[in-house]
N, C-alpha and C positions, 0 to 999 in steps of 0.2 A: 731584266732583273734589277730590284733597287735595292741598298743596303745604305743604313745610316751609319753613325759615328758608333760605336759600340768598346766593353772593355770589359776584362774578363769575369765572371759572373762566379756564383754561385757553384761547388762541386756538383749538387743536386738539388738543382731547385725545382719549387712547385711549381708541377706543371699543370695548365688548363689547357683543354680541348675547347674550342666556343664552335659547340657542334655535338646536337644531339642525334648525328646519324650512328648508327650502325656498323655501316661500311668502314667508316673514320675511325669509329672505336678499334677497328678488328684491325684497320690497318697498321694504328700507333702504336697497338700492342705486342706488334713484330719488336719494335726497337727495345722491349723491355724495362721500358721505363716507369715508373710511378707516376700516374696525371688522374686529376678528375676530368670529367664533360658537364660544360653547361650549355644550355640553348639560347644562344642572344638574341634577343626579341627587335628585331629590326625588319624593314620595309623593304621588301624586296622587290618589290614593284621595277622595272626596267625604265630609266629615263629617255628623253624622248632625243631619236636618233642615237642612240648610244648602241656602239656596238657590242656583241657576244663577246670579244674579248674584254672591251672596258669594262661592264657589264661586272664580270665574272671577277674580275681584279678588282674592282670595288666593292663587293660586297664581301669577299675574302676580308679587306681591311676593313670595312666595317663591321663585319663579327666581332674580328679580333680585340678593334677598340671597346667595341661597348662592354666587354667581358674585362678588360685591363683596368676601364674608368671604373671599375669599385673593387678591382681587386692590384692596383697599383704595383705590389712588390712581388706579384709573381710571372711567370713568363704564360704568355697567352699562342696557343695557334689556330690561328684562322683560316677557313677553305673555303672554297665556294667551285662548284662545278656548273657548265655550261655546255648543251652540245649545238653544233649549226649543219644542217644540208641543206646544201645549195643557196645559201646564205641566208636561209631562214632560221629562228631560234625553234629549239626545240622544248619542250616543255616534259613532265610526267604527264602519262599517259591518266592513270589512274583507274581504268576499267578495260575490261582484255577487248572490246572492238577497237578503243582508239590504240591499245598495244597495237592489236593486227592490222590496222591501219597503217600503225608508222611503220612496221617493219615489212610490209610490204611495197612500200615504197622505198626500204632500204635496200630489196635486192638488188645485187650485182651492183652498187652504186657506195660512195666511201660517205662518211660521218667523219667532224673532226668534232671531237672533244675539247676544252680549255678545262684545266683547273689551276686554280689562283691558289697563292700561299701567304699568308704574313705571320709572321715572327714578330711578335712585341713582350720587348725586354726592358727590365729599370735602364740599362744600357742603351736601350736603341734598338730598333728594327730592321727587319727586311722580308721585302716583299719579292715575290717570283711568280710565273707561268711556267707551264706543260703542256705542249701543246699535243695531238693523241689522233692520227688517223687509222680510222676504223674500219677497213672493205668488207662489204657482205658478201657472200657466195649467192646466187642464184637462190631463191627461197621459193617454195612451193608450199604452199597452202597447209598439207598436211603437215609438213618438220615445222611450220609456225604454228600450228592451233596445238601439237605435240607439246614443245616448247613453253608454252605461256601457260598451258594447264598442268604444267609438270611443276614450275617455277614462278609463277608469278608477280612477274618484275613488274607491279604496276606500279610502282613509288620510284623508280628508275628511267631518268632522262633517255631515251633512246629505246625504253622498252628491253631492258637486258642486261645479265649479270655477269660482265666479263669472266667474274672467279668461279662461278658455276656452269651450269649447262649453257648458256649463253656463246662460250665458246664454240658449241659445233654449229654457229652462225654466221662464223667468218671465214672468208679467203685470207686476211691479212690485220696487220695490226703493226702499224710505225709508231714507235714513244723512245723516249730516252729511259722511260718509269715505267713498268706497269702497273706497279700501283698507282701512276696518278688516275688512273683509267677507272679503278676503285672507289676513289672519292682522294686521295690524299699523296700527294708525288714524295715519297720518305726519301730519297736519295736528295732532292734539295732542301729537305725539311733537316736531315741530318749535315748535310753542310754550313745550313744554317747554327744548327745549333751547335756546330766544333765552333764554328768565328764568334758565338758568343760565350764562349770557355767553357762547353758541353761536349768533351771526347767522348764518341760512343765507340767499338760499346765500350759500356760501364767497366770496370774491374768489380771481380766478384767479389761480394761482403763476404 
């Protein structure tokens, strides 16, 4: 985890998501707060030898900056999620054979998730990881083809909606978050934002 110099902010400052997923939306909307989403239009291309964890932490920061660089006085947050088995990166499947694919090679075997966080403030920054391991239960052909035509997680790293039916896919599941598993770790996203003079929650207006 990194944090820079920082100093107390804003009672309620504009918040930006740099992050036109879904998942991110539904997660931030837990804390209550007031934020738009935009979508930073950045390279996500993976550099050469770089790992699933750097990977993942980098391009979190880089969301977040290109969203800050024209919106300067507001607080920006950036995510970026990653999953690896067996030290290979995993990708969106995007059509239900390479879902069934991947998660039959998921059986009985764990996934770890990374999701990256940055916090940019007129203050100062901070950046964090979540790291997310995932065991599948033994899968048999029918509870996956069931699954994926019930839900259809094609846009989902790993093939699957932790918050949804996705769940009756696992033996186990280690995180300090479960939402970071969602797309978004709020328990360091909220720590973040108390050290930058953001008490949540809110007091009611």
């Amino acid at each position: 985890m990194t944090h820079t110099h920082y100093s107390q902010g804003p009672e309620r400052p504009q918040l930006i998501l740099a992050s036109g997923s879904p998942y991110r939306r539904e997660c931030l909307q837990k804390l209550r707060l007031p934020f738009t989403c935009q979508s930073p239009d950045i390279d996500e291309t993976p550099q050469t030898d770089e790992s699933v964890e750097a990977m993942t932490r980098r391009l979190a920061t880089q969301k977040a900056e290109a969203i800050a660089l024209s919106h300067p006085q507001t607080w920006v947050i950036g995510s970026d999620q990653s999953a690896s088995f067996q030290g290979t990166p995993l990708g969106k499947p995007h059509t239900y054979d390479r879902a069934l694919e991947q998660l039959r090679h998921f059986s009985g075997q764990t996934v770890t998730f990374f999701t990256a966080l940055t916090l940019i403030t007129p203050q100062g920054r901070w950046e964090g990881l979540d790291q997310t391991q995932v065991r599948f239960r033994h899968l048999d052909d029918r509870s996956l083809r069931a699954y994926l035509l019930s839900e259809e997680p094609y846009d989902c790293a790993g093939s699957f909606k932790s918050e949804g039916l996705g769940i009756t896919l696992f033996e186990s599941i280690q995180t300090s978050d479960p939402n970071a598993l969602i797309g978004l770790p709020l328990i360091q996203l909220t720590g973040f934002l108390r050290e930058a003079g953001l008490a949540l929650p809110l007091d009611p207006d």
